[in-house]
C-alpha positions, 0 to 999 in steps of 0.5 A, spaced: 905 112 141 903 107 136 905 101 141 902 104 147 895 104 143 897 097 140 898 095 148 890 098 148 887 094 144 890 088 147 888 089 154 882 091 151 881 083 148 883 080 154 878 084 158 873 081 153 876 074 154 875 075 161 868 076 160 866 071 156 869 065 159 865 068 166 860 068 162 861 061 159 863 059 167 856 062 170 852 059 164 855 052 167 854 054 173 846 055 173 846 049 168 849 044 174 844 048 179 838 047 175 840 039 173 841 039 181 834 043 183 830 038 178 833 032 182 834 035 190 829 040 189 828 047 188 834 051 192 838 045 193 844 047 189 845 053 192 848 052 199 854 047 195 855 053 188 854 060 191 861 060 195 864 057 189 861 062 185 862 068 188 870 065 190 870 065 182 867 071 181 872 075 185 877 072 182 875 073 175 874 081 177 880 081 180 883 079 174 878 085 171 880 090 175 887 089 174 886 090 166 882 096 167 887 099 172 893 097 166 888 101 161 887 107 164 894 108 166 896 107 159 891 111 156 892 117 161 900 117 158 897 118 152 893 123 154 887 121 151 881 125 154 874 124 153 871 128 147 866 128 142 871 126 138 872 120 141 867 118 145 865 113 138 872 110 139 876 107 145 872 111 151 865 108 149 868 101 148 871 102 156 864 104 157 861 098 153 866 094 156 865 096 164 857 096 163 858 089 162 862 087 167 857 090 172 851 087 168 855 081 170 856 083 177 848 084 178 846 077 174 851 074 179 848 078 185 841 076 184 841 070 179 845 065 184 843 069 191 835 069 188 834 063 185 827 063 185 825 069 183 828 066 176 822 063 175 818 069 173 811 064 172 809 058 175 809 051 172 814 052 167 820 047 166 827 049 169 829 046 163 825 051 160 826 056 164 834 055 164 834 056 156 831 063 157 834 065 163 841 063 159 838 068 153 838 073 157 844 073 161 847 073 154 843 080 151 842 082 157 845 089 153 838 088 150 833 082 153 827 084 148 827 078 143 824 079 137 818 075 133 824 070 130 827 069 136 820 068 140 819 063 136 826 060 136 826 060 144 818 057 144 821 050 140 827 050 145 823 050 150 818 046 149 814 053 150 808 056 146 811 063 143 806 066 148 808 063 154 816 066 153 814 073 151 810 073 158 817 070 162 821 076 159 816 081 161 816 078 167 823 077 168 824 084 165 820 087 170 823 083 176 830 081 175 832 086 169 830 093 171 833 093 178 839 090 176 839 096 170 837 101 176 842 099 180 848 099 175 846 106 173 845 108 181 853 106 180 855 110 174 852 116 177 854 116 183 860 115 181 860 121 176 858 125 182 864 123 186 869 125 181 865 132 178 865 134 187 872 132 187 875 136 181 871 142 184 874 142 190 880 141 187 879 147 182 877 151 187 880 157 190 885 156 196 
């Protein structure tokens, strides 16, 4: 038992290193764009980077889901089910992990194939805005910057602390929200599936 929880945890750590290095590959990816937009124009980039990106992207997932696959194929041999007792421990993690990796999923979805709706409000720098955008996609668990970090962003960019609280509402409402509804929608419907499934397989012959 203990080494099959020990071949948990590290599934577990690979899957984050999947994640981050996604996240350091997307991250790249939107400064090249951003650097090519300023110089060709807005929209330049993207008929040379979004086939990259989402054969990258498919690759990175494919190594996800086969992670995954080995966890949950472990965990149902130790027979570990979902509990209150341990909803706090592996399963939530599972959880954290796997909103992530959708999360991931919607910013490559809208990020790359809306470019233009990265910029919430006219007139701002893409250099400004690649700054805030990049904030975003990393608490995108939680894209409410405080005070401090307002600040902290409105010298990075070059902005006024205003002009950044007005770009994270904005952006909240037209990039963030939809990729949240959109994550739920899945989640739901996914939890539906299984609970019709276990009904019609505990249902009487």
């Amino acid at each position: 038992t203990r080494d099959l929880q020990n071949k948990v945890t590290k599934l577990l750590a690979m899957l984050e290193e999947v994640d981050r290095r996604y996240k350091q590959y997307y991250h790249q990816m939107q400064i090249i764009v951003s650097s090519f937009d300023a110089i060709a124009g807005p929209g330049a980039a993207k008929p040379y980077t979004a086939l990259a990106l989402q054969t990258i992207s498919r690759h990175f997932r494919s190594l996800r889901d086969a992670i995954s696959g080995q966890i949950q194929s472990t965990r149902k041999i130790l027979g570990e089910q979902e509990s209150s007792s341990t909803k706090g421990c592996g399963i939530s993690r599972l959880r954290y992990i796997d909103q992530h990796l959708r999360q991931q999923r919607a910013m490559q979805q809208f990020g790359m194939m809306q470019p233009h709706a990265w910029r919430p409000q006219r007139g701002l720098p893409e250099t400004s805005v690649s700054v805030l955008r990049a904030w975003l996609f990393e608490h995108f668990l939680h894209p409410y910057p405080n005070d401090s970090e307002k600040l902290m962003l409105a010298r990075q960019t070059g902005l006024t602390r205003g002009q950044v609280s007005n770009w994270f509402i904005n952006a909240r409402v037209r990039l963030w929200k939809p990729m949240v509804e959109e994550m739920y929608k899945e989640e739901f419907g996914e939890t539906e599936m299984d609970s019709n499934s276990s009904s019609e397989n505990a249902a009487p012959k």
